[in-house]
Biopython code that builds the backbone (N, CA, C, O; Angstrom):
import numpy as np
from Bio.PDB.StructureBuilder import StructureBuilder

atoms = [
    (1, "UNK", "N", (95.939, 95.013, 128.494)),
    (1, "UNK", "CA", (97.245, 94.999, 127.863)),
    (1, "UNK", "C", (97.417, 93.779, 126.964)),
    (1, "UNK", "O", (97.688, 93.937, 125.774)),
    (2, "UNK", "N", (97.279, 92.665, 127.456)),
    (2, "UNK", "CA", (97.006, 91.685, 126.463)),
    (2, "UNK", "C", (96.569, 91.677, 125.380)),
    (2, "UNK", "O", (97.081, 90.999, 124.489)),
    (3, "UNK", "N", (95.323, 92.570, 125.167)),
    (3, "UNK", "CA", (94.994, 92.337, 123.796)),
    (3, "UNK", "C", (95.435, 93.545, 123.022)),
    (3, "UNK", "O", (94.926, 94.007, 122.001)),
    (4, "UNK", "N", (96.278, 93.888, 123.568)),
    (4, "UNK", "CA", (96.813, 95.218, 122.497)),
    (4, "UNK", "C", (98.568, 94.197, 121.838)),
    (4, "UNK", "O", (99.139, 94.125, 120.749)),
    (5, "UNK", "N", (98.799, 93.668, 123.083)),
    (5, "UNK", "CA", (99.808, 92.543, 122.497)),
    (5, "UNK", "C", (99.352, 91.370, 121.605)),
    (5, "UNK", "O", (100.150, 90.911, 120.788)),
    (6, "UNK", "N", (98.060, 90.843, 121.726)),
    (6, "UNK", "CA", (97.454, 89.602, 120.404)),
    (6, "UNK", "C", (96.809, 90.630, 119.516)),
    (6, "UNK", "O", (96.365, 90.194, 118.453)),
    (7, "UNK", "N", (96.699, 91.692, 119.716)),
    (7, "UNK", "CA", (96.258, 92.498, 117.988)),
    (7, "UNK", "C", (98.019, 92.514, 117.045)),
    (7, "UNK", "O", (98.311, 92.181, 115.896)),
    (8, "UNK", "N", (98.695, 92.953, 117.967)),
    (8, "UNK", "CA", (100.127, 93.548, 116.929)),
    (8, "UNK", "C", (100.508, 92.171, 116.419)),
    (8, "UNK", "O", (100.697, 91.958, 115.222)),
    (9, "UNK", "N", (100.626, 91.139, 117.464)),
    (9, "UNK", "CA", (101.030, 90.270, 116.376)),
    (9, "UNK", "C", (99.907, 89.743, 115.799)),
    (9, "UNK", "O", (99.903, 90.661, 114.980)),
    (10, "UNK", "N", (98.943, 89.095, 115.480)),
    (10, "UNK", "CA", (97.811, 89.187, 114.733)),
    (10, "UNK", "C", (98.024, 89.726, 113.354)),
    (10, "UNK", "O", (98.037, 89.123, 112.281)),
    (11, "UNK", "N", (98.233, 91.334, 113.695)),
    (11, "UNK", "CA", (98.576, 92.315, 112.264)),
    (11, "UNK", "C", (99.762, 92.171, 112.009)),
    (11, "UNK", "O", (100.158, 92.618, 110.933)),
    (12, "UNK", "N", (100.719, 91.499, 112.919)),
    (12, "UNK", "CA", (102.211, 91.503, 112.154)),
    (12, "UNK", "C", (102.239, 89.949, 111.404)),
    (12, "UNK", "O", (103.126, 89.700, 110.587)),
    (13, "UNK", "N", (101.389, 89.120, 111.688)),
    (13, "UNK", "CA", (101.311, 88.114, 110.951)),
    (13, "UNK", "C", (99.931, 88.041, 110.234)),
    (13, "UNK", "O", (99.322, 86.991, 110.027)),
    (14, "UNK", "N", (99.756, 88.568, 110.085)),
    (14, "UNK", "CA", (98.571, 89.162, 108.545)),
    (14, "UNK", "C", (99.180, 89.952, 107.463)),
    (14, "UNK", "O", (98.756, 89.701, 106.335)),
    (15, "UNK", "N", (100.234, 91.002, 107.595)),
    (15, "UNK", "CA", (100.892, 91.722, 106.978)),
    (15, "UNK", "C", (101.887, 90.775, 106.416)),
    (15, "UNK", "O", (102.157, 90.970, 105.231)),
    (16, "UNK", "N", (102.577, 89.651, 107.091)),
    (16, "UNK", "CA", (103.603, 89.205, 106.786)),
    (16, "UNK", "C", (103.200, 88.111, 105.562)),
    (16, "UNK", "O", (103.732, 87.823, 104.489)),
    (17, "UNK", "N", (102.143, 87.707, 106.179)),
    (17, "UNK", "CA", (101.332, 86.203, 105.323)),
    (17, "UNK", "C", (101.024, 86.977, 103.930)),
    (17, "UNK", "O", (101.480, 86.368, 102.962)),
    (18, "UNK", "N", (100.375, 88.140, 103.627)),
    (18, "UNK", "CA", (100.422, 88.538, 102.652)),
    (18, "UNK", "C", (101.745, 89.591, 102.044)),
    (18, "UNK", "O", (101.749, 90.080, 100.914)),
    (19, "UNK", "N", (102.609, 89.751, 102.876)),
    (19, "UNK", "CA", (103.759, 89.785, 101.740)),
    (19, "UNK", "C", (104.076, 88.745, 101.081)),
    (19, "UNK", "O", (104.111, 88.803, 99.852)),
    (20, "UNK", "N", (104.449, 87.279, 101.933)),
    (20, "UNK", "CA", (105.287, 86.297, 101.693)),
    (20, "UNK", "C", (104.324, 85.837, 100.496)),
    (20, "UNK", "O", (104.775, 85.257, 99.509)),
    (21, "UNK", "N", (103.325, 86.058, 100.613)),
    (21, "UNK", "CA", (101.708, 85.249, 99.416)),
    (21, "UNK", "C", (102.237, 86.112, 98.306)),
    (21, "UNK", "O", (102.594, 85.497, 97.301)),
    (22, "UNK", "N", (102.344, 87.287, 98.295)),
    (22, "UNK", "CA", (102.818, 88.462, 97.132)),
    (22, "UNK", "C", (104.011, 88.108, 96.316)),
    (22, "UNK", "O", (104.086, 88.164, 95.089)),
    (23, "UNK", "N", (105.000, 87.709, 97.216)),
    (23, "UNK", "CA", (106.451, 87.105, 96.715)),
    (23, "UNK", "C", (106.532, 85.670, 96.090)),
    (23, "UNK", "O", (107.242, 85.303, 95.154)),
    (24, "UNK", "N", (105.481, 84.820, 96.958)),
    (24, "UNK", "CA", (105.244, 83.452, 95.903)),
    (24, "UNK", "C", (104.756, 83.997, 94.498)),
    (24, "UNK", "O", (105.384, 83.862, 93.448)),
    (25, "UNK", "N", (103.492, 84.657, 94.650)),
    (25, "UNK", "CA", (102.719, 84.833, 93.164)),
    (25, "UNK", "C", (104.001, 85.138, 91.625)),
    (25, "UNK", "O", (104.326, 84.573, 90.580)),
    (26, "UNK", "N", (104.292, 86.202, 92.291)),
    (26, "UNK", "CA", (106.012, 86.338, 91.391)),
    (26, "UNK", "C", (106.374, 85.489, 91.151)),
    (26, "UNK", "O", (106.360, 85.272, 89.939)),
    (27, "UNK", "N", (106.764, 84.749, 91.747)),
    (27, "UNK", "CA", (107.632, 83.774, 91.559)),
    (27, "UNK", "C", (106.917, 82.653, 90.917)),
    (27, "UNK", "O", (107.621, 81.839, 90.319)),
    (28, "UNK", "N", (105.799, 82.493, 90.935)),
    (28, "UNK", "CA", (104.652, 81.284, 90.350)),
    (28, "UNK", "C", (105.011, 80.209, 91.744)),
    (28, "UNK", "O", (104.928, 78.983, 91.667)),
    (29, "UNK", "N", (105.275, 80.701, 92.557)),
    (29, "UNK", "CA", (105.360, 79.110, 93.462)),
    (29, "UNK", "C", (104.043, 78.781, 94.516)),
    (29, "UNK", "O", (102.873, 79.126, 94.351)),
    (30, "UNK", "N", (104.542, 78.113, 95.486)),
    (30, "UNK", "CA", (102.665, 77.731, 96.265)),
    (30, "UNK", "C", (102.826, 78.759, 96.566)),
    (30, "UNK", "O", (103.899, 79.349, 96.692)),
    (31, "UNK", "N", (101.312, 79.301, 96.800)),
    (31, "UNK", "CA", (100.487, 79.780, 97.424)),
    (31, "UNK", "C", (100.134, 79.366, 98.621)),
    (31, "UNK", "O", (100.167, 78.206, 99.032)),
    (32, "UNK", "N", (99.628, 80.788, 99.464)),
    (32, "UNK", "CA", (98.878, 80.933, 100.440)),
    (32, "UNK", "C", (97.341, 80.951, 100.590)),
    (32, "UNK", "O", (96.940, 82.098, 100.393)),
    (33, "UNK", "N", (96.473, 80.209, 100.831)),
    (33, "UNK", "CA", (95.398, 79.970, 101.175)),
    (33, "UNK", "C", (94.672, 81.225, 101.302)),
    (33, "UNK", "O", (94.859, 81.943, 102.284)),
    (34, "UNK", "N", (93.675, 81.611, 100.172)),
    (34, "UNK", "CA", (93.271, 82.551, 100.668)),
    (34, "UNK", "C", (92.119, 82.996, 102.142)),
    (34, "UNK", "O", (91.865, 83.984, 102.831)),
    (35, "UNK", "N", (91.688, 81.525, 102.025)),
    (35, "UNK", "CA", (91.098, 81.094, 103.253)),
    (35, "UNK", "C", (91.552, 81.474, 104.418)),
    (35, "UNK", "O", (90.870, 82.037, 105.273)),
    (36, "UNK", "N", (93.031, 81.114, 104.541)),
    (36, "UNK", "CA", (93.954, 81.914, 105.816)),
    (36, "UNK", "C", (93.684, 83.089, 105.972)),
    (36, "UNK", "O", (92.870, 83.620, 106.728)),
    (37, "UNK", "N", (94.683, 83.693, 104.923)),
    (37, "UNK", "CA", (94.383, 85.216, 104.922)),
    (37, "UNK", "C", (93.705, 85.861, 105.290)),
    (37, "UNK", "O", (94.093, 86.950, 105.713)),
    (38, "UNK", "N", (92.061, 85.440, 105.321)),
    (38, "UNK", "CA", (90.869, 85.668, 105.479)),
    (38, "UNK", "C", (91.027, 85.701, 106.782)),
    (38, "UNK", "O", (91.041, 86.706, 107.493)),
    (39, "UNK", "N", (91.197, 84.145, 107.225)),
    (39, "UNK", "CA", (90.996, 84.166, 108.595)),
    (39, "UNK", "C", (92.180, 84.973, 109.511)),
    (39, "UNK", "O", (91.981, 85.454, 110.627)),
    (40, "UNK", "N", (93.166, 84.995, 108.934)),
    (40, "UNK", "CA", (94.096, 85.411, 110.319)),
    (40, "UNK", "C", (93.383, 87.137, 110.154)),
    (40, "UNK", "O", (93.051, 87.618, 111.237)),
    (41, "UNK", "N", (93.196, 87.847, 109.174)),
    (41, "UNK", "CA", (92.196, 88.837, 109.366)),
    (41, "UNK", "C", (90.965, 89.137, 109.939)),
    (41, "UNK", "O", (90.794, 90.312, 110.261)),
    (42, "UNK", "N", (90.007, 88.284, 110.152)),
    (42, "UNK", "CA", (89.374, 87.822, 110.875)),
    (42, "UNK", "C", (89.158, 87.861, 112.538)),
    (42, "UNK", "O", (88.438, 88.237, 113.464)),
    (43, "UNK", "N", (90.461, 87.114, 112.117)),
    (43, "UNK", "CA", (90.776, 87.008, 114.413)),
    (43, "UNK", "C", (92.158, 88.165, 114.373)),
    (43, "UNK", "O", (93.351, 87.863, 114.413)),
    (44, "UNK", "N", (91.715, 89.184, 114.307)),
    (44, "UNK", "CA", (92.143, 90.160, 114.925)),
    (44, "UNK", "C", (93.611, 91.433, 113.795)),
    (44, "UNK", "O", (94.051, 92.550, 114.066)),
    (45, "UNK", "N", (93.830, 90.686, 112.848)),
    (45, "UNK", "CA", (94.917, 91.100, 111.883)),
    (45, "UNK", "C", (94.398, 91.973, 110.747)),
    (45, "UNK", "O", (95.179, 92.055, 109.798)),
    (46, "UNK", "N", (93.314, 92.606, 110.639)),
    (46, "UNK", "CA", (92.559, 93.358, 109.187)),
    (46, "UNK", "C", (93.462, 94.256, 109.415)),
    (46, "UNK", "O", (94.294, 94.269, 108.508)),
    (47, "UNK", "N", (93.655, 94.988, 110.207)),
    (47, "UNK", "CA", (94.537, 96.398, 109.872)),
    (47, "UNK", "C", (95.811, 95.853, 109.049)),
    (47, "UNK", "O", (95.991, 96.144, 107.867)),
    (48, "UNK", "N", (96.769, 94.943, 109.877)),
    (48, "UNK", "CA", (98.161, 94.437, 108.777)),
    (48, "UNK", "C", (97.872, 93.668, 107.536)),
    (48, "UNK", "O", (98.791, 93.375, 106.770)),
    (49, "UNK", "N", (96.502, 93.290, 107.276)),
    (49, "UNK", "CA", (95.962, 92.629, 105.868)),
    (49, "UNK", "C", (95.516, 94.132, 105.171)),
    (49, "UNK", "O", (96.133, 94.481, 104.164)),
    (50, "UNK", "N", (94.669, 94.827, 105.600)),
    (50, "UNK", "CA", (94.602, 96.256, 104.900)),
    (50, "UNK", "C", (95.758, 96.936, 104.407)),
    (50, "UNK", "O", (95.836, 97.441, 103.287)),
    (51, "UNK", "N", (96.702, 96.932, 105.325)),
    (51, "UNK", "CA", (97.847, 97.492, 104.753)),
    (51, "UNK", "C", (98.232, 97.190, 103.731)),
    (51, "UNK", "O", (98.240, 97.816, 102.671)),
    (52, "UNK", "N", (98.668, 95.944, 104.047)),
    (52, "UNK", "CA", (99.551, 95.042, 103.345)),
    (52, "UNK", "C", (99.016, 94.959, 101.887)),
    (52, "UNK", "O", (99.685, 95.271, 100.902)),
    (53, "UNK", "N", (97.668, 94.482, 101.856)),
    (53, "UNK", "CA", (97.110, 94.780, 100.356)),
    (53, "UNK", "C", (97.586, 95.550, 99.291)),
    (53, "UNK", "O", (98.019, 95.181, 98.199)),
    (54, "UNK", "N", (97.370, 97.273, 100.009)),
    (54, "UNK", "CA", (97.615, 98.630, 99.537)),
    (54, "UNK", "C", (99.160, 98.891, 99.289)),
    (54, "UNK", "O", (99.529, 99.555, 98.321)),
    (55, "UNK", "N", (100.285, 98.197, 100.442)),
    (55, "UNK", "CA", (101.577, 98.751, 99.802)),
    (55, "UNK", "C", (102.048, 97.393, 99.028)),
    (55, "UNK", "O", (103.123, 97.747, 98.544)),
    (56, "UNK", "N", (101.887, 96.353, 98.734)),
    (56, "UNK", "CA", (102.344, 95.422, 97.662)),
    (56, "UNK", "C", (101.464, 94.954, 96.984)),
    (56, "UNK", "O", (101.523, 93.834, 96.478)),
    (57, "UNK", "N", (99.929, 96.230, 96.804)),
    (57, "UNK", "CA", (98.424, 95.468, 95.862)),
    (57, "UNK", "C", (98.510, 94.176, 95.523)),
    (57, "UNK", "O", (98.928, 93.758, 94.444)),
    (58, "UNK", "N", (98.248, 93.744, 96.129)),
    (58, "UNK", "CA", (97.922, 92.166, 96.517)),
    (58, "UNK", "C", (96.411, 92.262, 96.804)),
    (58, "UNK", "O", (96.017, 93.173, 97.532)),
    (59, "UNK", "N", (95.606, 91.450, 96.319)),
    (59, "UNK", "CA", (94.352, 90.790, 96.488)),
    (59, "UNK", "C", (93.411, 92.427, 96.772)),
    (59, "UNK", "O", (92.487, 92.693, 97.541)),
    (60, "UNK", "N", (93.968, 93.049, 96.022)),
    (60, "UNK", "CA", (93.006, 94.310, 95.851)),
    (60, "UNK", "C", (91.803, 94.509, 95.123)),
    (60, "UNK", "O", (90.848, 95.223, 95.430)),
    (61, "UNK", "N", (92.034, 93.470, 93.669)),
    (61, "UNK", "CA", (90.552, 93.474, 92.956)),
    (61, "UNK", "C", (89.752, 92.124, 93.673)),
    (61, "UNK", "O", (88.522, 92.120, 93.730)),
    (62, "UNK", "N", (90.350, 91.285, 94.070)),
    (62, "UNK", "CA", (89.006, 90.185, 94.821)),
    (62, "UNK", "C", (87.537, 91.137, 95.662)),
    (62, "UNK", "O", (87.870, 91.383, 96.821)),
    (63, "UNK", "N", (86.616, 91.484, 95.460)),
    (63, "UNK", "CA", (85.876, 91.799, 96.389)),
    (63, "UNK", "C", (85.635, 91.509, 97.657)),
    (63, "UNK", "O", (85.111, 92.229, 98.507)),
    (64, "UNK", "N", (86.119, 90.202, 97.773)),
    (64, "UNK", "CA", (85.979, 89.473, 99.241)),
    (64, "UNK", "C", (87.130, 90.546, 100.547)),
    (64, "UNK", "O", (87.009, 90.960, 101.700)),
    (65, "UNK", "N", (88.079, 90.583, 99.551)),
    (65, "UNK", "CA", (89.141, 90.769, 99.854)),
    (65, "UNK", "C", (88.917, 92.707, 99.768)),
    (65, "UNK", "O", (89.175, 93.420, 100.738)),
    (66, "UNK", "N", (88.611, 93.036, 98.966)),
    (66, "UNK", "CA", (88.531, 94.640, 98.945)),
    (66, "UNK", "C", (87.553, 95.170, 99.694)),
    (66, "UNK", "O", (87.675, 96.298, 100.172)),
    (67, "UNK", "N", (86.474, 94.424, 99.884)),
    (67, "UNK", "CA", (85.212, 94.835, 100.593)),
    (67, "UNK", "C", (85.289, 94.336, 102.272)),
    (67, "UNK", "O", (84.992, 95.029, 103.246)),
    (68, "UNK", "N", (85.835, 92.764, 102.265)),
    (68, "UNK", "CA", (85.723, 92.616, 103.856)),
    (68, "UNK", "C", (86.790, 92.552, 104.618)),
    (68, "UNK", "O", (86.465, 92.375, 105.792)),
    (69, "UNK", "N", (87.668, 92.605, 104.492)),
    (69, "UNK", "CA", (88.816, 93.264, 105.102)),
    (69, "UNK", "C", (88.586, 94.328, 105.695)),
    (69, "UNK", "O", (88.637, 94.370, 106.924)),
    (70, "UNK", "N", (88.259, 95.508, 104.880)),
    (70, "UNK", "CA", (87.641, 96.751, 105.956)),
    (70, "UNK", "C", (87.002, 96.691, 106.891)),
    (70, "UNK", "O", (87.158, 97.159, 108.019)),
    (71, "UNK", "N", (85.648, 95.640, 106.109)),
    (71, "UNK", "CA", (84.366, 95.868, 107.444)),
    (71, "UNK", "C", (84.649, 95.086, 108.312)),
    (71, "UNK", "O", (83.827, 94.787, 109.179)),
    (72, "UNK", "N", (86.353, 94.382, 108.257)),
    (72, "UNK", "CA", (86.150, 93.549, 109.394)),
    (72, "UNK", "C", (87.270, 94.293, 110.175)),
    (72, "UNK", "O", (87.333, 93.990, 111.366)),
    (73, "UNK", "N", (88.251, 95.298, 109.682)),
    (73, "UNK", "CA", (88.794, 96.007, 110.658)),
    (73, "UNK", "C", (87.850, 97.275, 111.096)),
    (73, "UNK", "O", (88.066, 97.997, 112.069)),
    (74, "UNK", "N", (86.494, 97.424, 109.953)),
    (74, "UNK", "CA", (85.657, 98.546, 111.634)),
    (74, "UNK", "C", (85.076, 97.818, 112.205)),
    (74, "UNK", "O", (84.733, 98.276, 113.295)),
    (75, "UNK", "N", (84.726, 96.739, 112.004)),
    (75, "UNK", "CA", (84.470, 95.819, 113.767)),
    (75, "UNK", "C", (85.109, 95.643, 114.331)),
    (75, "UNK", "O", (84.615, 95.598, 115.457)),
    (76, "UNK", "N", (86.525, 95.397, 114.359)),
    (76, "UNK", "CA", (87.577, 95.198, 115.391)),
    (76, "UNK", "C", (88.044, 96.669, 115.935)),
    (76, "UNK", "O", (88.549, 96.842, 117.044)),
    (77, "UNK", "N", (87.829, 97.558, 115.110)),
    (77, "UNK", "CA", (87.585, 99.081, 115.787)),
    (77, "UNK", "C", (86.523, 99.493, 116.612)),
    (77, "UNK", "O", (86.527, 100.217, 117.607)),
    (78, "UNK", "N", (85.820, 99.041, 116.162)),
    (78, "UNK", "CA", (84.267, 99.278, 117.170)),
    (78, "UNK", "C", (84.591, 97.959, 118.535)),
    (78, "UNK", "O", (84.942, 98.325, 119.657)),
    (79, "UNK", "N", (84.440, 96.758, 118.253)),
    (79, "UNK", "CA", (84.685, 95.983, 119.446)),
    (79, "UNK", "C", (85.848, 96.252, 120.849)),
    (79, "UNK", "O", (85.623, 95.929, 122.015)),
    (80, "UNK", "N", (87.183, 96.971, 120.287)),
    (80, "UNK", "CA", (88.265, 97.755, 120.269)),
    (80, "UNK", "C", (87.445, 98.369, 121.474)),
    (80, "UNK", "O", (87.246, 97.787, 122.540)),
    (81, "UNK", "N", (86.940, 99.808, 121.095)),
    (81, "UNK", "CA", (86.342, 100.785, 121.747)),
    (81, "UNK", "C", (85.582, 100.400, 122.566)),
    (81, "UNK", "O", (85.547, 101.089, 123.585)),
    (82, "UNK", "N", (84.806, 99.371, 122.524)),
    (82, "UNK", "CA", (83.270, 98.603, 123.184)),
    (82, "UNK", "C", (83.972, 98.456, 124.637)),
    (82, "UNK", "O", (83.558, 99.013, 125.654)),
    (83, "UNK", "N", (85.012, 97.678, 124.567)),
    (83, "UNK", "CA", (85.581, 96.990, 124.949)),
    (83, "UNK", "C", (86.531, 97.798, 126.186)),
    (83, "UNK", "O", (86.531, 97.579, 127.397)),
    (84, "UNK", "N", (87.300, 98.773, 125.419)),
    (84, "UNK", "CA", (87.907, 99.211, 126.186)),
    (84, "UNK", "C", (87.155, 100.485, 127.211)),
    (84, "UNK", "O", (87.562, 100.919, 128.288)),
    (85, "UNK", "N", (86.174, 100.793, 126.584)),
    (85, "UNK", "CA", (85.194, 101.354, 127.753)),
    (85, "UNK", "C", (84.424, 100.963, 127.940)),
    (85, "UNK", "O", (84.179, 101.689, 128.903)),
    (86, "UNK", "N", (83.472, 100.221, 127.895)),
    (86, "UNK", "CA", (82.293, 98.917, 129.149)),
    (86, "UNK", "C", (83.466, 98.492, 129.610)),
    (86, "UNK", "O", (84.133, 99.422, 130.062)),
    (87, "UNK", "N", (83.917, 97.575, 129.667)),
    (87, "UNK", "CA", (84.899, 96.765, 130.139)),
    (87, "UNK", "C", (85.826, 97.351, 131.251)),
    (87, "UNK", "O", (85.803, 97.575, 132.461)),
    (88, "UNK", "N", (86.700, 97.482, 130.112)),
    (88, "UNK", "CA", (88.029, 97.672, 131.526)),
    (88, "UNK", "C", (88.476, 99.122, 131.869)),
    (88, "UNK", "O", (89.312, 99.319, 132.751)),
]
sb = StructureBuilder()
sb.init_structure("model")
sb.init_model(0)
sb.init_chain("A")
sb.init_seg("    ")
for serial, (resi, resn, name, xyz) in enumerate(atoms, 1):
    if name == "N":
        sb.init_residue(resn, " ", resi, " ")
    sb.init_atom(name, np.array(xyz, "f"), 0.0, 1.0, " ", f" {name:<3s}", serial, name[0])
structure = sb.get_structure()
């Protein structure tokens, strides 16, 4: 159960980091690290960074960003599954 509670927020603060990054760019003000982004996707948030991309296209042409974002939410899909049957 736990980690179905550190994925949502994970993806609810991956989704959020790249709205709020979307709404600076507009505006020309700071920026968000794309480094973050990366990472809070990373540890566990690609699905709310996938989203988030697609409904306010944000960081859609970066390749880093178009290409590993996915492959890092089908590893967290595959680990997901691994996980929830070896495991528990």
């Amino acid at each position: 159960m736990f980690i179905f509670i550190y994925l949502f927020g994970m993806n609810l603060l991956s989704f959020s980091l790249f709205y709020l990054d979307k709404r600076r760019a507009k505006k020309h003000q700071w920026r968000i690290k794309e480094a973050t982004l990366l990472f809070v996707c990373l540890f566990g948030g690609a699905l709310g960074g996938w989203l988030s991309m697609y409904c306010f296209h944000h960081k859609t042409k970066k390749w880093y960003f178009k290409f590993g974002v996915p492959l890092m939410l089908i590893l967290q899909v595959l680990l997901a599954y691994y996980l929830r049957h070896r495991v528990g």
